[in-house]
N, C-alpha and C positions, 0 to 999 in steps of 0.2 A: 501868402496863404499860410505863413509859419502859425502855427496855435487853431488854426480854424479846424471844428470838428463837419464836415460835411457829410448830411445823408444825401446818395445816389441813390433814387428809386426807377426801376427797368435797368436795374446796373450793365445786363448780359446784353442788353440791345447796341445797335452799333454807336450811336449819342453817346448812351452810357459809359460803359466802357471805351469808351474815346476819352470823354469827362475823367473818366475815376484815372485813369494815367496821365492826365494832363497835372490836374489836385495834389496826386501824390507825388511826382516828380518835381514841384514847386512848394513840399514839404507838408501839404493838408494831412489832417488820420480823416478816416471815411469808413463810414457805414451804408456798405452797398446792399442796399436787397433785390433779389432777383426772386423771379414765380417759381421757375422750373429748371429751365434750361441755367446753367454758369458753365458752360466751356470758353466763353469768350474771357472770361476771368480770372482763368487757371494759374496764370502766368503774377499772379498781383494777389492772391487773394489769403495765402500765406505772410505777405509782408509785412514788418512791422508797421502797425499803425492804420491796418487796415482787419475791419469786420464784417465778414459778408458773409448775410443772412438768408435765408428763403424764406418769404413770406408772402401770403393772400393780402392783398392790400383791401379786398371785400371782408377782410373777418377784424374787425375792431381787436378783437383778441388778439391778435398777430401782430399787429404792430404796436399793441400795448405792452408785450412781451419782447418786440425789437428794442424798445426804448428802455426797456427794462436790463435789459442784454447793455445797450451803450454804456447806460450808467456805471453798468459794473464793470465794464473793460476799461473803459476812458475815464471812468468819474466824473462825467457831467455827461450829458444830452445835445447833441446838437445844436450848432448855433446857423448852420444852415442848413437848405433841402432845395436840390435839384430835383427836379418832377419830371421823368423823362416819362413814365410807364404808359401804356396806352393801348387799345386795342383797337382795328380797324372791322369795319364794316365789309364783312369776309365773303360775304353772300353778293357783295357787288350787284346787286339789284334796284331797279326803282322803287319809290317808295310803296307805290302799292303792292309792288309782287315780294317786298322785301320781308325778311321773318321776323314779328315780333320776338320771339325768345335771342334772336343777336341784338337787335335793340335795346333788349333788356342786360346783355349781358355786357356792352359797348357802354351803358351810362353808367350799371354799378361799377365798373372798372373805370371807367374813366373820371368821371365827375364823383360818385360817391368815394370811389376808391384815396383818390386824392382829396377827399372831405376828410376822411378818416385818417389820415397821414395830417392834416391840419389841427385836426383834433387834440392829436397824441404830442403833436412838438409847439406847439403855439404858446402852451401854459409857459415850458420853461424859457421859451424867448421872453414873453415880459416879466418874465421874474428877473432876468437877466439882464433887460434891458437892452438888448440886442438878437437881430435875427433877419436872416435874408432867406425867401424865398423868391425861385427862379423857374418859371413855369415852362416846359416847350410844348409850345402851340402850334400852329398851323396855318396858312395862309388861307385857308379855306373857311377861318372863321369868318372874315372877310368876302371870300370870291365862294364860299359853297362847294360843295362838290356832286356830283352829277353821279348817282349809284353808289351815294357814298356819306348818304343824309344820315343817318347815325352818327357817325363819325364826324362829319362835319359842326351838326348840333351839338356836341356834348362837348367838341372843343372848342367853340363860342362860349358854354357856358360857364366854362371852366374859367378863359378869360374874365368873364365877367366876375367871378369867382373872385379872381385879382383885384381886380376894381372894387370889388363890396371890401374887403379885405384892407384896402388901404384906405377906405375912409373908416372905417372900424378902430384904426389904431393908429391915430394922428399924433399922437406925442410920445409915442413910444420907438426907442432907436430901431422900431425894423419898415423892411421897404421889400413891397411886394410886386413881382414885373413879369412878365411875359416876351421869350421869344419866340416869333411867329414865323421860323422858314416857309418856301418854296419845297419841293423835291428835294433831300438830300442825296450826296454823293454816295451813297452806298451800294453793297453788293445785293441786288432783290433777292437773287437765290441763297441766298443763305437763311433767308427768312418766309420767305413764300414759297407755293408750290402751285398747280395747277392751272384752275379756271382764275384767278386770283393773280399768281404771278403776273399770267396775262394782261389782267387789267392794270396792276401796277406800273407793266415796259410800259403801256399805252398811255397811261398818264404822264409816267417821265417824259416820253418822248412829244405828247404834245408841247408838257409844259417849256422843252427846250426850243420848240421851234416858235414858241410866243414870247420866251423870255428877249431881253435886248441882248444879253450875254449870251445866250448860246449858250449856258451854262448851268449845271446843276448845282446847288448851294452846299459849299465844303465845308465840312466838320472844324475845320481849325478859326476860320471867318465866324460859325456860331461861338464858337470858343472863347473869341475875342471879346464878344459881345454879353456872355456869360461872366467873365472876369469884372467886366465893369458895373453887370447887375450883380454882384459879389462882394463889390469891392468896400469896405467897413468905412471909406469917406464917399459913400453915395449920400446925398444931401434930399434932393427934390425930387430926385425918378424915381416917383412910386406909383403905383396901380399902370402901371404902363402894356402896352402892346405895342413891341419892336417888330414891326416885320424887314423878313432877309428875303 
């Protein structure tokens, strides 16, 4: 990963931040951006060779001004983007008792959010002739989820997203893919709270007694799978959806 400029977006999320110290400790420089919260960042975000921004990934201006920020620190633009950011469907309700305004606010952040982060890095990859984007999806694009159709749909769409994307840009050195975990291993409370947490233990723990493993899907096993969607002798694996 020596020479790779990598943006992290949802850097402060547990993905995130898992990522952005995997990158840097294997020599990447990184451009993290986070919405609000960066405590989980604290410890890396001082480092040489790292830039970590706040930014609305709903305001085209924000990330027209991160990339403008890259330029000047690193001298070039990114030659990849991790897409961690994402927001979940908070009101945990069925579709019809659920609130249009989270709806609305699940798809610009999700799907628009990450249009606009496409928008802003995509020019300099084919000027460059290289570029990798690395989407994290969900296995729900696939299996649905139950009080959770927001979230569910916008990360389908986003996949698909992928897929328009890589027939879009067939001769051009970049390759565009999708990881689609299970549940990961993470701590809920650090991220949730209430009626919400709740539903979250409820779903990990279904999905552990359905899984064959018994097991929640580990941050360092996406990891693996991210290096290889990364990796600048990727050939054919393009518009893909890996599910973990």
């Amino acid at each position: 990963m020596i020479n790779r400029l990598i943006m992290i977006s949802g850097a402060n999320g547990s993905t995130g931040s898992h990522l952005a110290r995997r990158y840097l400790n294997l020599g990447a420089r990184l451009v993290l951006l986070y919405h609000q919260r960066s405590d989980r960042l604290q410890d890396i975000q001082s480092a040489p060779g790292v830039l970590s921004l706040s930014c609305d990934l709903i305001k085209l201006s924000d990330i027209q001004e991160v990339c403008k920020q890259a330029q000047a620190f690193f001298g070039r633009e990114p030659d990849s983007l991790i897409h961690t950011a994402s927001v979940r469907s908070s009101d945990a309700r069925y579709l019809e008792e659920s609130d249009p305004a989270i709806w609305s606010e699940v798809f610009n952040t999700n799907l628009f959010g990450f249009t606009n982060l496409l928008r802003c890095i995509l020019p300099s990859m084919k000027e460059n002739g290289f570029g990798r984007v690395v989407l994290l999806g969900s296995d729900v694009t696939t299996k649905g989820l139950a009080r959770g159709t927001a979230y569910a749909a916008s990360k389908a769409a986003m996949v698909n997203l992928i897929r328009s994307l890589a027939l879009e840009n067939p001769e051009a050195n970049l390759r565009f893919n999708a990881i689609s975990p299970g549940p990961l291993d993470t701590k809920l409370e650090e991220d949730y709270q209430g009626d919400y947490l709740e539903f979250r233990k409820n779903y990990f723990n279904r999905y552990l007694r359905e899984n064959p493993s018994k097991k929640l899907c580990p941050l360092a096993e996406l990891a693996q799978i991210c290096d290889l969607l990364l990796s600048e002798n990727l050939s054919n694996l393009n518009g893909q959806e890996i599910t973990l």
